[in-house]
C-alpha positions in Angstrom: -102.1 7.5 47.3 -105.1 8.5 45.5 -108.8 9.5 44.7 -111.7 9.0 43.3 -115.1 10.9 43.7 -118.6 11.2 42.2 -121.1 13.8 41.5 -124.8 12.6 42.2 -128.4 13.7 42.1 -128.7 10.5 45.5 -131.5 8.5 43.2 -131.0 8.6 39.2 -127.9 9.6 37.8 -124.2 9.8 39.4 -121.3 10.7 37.6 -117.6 9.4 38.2 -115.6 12.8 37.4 -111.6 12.0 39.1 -109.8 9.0 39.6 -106.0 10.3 40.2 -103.4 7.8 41.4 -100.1 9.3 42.3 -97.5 7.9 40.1 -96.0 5.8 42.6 -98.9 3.8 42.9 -100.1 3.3 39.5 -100.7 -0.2 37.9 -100.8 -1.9 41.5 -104.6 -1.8 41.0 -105.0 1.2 43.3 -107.5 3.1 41.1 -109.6 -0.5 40.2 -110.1 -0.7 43.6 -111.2 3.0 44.0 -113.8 2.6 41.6 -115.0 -0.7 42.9 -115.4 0.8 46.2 -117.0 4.1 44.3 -119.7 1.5 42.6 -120.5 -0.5 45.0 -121.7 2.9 47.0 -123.5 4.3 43.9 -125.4 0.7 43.4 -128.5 2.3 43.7 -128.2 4.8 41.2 -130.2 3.8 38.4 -127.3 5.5 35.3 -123.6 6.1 36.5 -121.6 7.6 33.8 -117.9 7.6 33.5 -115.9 9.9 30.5 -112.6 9.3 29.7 -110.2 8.3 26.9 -110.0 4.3 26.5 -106.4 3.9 26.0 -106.1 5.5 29.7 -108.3 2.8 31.5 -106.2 -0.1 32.7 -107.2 -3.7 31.4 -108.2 -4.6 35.1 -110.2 -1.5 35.5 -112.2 -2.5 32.2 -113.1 -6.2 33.9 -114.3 -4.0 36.7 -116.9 -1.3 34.4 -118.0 -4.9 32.2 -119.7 -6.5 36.0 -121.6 -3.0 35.9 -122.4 -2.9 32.0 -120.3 0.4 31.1 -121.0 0.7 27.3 -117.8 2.4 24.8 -119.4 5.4 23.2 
């Protein structure tokens, strides 16, 4: 179905490096619910950075990252 995964130091920083869906399950909110699941387990990380090109991240997705303050760079 799918993935997502982190890479953290356990107190200060986390970074979200892979979310893959497999095709079949893509825009049926698989990966927004991925990453919910991957936030809600980094909530005590004081910065959690995510890199990736805007025009990938579906509109659900981006309601998600706004509740946790994810900034466009």
């Amino acid at each position: 179905m799918g993935f997502a995964r982190a890479v953290s130091d356990g107190k200060f920083r986390a970074y979200i490096e892979d979310v893959a869906i497999h095709k079949e399950f893509q825009k049926l909110g698989t990966g927004t619910k991925l990453v919910s699941i991957l936030l809600e387990e980094l909530s005590q990380i004081d910065v959690i950075s995510l890199f990736c090109e805007y025009d990938l991240i579906p509109p659900m997705l981006l309601s998600v990252l706004s509740l946790y303050v994810f900034e466009d760079i």
